[in-house]
Structure formats: structure tokens, C-alpha cells
Short mmCIF file of the C-alpha atoms (twelve columns), coordinates in Angstrom:
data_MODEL
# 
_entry.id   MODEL 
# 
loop_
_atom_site.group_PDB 
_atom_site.id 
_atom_site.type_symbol 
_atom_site.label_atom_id 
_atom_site.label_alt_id 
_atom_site.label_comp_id 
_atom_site.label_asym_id 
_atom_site.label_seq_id 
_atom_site.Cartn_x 
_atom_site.Cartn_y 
_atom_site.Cartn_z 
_atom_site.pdbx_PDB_model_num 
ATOM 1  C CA . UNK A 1  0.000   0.000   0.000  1 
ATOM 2  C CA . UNK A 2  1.382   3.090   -0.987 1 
ATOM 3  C CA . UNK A 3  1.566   6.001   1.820  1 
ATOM 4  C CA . UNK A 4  -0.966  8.381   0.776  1 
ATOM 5  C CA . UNK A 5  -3.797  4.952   0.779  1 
ATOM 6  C CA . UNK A 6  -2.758  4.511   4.154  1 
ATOM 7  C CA . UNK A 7  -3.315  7.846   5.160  1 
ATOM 8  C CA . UNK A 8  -6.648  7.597   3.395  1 
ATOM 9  C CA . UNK A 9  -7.844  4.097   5.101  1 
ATOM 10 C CA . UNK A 10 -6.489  5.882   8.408  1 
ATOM 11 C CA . UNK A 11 -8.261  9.584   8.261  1 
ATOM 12 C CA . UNK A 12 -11.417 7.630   7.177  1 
ATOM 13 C CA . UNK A 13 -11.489 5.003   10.005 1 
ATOM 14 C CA . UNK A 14 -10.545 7.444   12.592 1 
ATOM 15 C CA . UNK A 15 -13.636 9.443   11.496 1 
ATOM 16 C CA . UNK A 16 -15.666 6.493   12.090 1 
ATOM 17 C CA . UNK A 17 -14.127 5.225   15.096 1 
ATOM 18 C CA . UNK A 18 -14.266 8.242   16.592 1 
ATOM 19 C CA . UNK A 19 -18.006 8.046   17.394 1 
ATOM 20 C CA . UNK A 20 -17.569 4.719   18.685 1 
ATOM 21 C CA . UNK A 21 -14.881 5.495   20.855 1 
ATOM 22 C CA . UNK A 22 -16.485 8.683   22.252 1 
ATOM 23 C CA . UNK A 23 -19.569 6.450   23.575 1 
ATOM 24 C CA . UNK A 24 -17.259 4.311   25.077 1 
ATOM 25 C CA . UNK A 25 -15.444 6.944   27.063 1 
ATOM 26 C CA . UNK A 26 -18.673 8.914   27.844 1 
ATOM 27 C CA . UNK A 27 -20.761 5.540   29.561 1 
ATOM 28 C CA . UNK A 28 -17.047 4.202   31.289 1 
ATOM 29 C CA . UNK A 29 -16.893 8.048   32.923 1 
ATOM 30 C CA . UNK A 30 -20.851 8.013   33.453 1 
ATOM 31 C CA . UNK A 31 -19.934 4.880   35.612 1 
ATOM 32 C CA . UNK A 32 -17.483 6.174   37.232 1 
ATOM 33 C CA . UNK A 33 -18.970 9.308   38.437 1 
ATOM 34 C CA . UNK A 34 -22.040 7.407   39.385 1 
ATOM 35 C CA . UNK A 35 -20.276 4.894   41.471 1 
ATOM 36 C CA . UNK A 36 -17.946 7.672   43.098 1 
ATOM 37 C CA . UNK A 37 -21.594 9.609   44.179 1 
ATOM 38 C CA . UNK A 38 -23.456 6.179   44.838 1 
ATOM 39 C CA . UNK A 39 -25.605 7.162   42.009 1 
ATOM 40 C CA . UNK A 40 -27.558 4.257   40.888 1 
ATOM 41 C CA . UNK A 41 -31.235 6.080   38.467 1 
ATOM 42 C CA . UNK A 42 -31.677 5.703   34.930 1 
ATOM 43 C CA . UNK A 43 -28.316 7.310   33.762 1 
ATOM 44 C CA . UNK A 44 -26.185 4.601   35.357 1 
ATOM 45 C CA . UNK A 45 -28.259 1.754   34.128 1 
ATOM 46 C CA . UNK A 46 -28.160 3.212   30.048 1 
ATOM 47 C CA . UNK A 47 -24.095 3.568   30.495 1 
ATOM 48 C CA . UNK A 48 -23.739 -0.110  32.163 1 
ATOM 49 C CA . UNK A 49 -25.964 -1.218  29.041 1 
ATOM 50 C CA . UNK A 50 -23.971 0.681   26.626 1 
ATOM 51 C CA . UNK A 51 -20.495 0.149   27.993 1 
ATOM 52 C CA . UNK A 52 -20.234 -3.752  28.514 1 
ATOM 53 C CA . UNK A 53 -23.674 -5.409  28.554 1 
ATOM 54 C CA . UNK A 54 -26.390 -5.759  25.605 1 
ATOM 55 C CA . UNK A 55 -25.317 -9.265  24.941 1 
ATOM 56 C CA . UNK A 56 -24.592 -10.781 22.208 1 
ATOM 57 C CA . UNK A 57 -25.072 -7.484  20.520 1 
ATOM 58 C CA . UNK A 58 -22.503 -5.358  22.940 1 
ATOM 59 C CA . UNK A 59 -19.656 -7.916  22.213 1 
ATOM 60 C CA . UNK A 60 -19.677 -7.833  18.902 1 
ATOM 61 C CA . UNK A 61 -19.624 -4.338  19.026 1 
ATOM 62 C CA . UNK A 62 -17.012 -4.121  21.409 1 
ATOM 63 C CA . UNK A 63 -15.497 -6.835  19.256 1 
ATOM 64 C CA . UNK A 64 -15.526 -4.579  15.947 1 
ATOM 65 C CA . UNK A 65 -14.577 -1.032  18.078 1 
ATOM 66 C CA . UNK A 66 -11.311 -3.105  19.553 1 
ATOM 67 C CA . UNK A 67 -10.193 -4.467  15.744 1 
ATOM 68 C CA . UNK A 68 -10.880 -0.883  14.726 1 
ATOM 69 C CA . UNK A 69 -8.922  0.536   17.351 1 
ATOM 70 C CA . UNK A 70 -6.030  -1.361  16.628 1 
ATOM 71 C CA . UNK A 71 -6.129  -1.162  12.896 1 
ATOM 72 C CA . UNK A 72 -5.871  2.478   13.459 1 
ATOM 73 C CA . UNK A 73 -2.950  2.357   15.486 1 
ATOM 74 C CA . UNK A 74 -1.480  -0.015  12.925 1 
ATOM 75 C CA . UNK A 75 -2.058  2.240   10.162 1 
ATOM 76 C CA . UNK A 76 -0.453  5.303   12.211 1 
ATOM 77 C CA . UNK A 77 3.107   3.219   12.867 1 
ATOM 78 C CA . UNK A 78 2.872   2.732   9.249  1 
ATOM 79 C CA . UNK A 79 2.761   5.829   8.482  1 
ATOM 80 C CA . UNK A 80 5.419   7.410   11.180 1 
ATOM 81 C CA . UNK A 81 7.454   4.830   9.849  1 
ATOM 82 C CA . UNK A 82 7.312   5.828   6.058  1 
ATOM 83 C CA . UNK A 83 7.533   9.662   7.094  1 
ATOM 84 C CA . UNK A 84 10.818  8.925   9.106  1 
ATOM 85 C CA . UNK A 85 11.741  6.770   5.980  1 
ATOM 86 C CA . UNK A 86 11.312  9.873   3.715  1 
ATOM 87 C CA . UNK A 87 13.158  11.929  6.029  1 
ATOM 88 C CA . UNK A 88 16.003  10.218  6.546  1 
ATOM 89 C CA . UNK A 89 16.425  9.460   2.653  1 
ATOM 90 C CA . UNK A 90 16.455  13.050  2.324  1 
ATOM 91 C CA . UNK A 91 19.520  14.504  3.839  1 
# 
């Protein structure tokens, strides 16, 4: 793959697992905060649902946000890799 397709394949997924990872972050903290206050209404039970239960449906999602997550940071060590590549070739 040449380095501007990765950079495409990486700027897109990021945009997409962006979203993903943003709910993730948002219920995990929701949980937090709510155990930290004792907090147990509504709020608490939608994060808990959201963050690691909804079976099967929430571990296939997890499932898809973690191979997403890594193929991102795949695609950035690529990248760093060709850029320090270029660099180097250049002086």
C-alpha cells in the first residue's frame, strides 16, 4: 500500500471510530462518576448497558470497536514509519 492509501484508510477510520470510541469513554466516565456519588437512576443503568452489557449485541460491538482501534494504530506506525523513511532518505 502506498503512503498516501494509508493515510486515506487511516483519516477515514478514525472518522468512524471516533463516534464509537467517544460512547465508550462517555458511559465508562458516566460509571465512574455514578459509582464515586453512589448514584444508581436511569443514567447509570443506560451507560452499564452501553459500555459492557447488551449481549450478544454489545460484544460484537465491542469486538468490531477493539479491531478498529487497533487497525488504526497499525495504520499510524505505518505511516510514522514511512515519514521517518522519507526523512532520513532526504539529507
Amino acid at each position: 500500500m502506498k503512503e498516501a492509501e494509508v493515510r486515506k484508510f487511516h483519516r477515514s477510520l478514525g472518522i468512524i471510530v471516533v463516534g464509537f470510541m467517544a460512547a465508550q469513554t462517555l458511559t465508562g466516565l458516566a460509571l465512574s462518576v455514578g459509582s464515586l456519588g453512589g448514584y444508581t437512576g436511569w443514567l447509570t443503568k443506560l451507560a452499564r448497558v452501553l459500555h459492557y452489557d447488551w449481549e450478544p449485541l454489545g460484544s460484537l460491538y465491542r469486538l468490531i470497536l477493539a479491531l478498529g482501534i487497533f487497525a488504526q494504530g497499525v495504520s499510524g506506525i505505518i505511516i510514522y514509519y514511512r515519514i521517518k523513511a522519507r526523512v532520513s532518505s532526504e539529507q
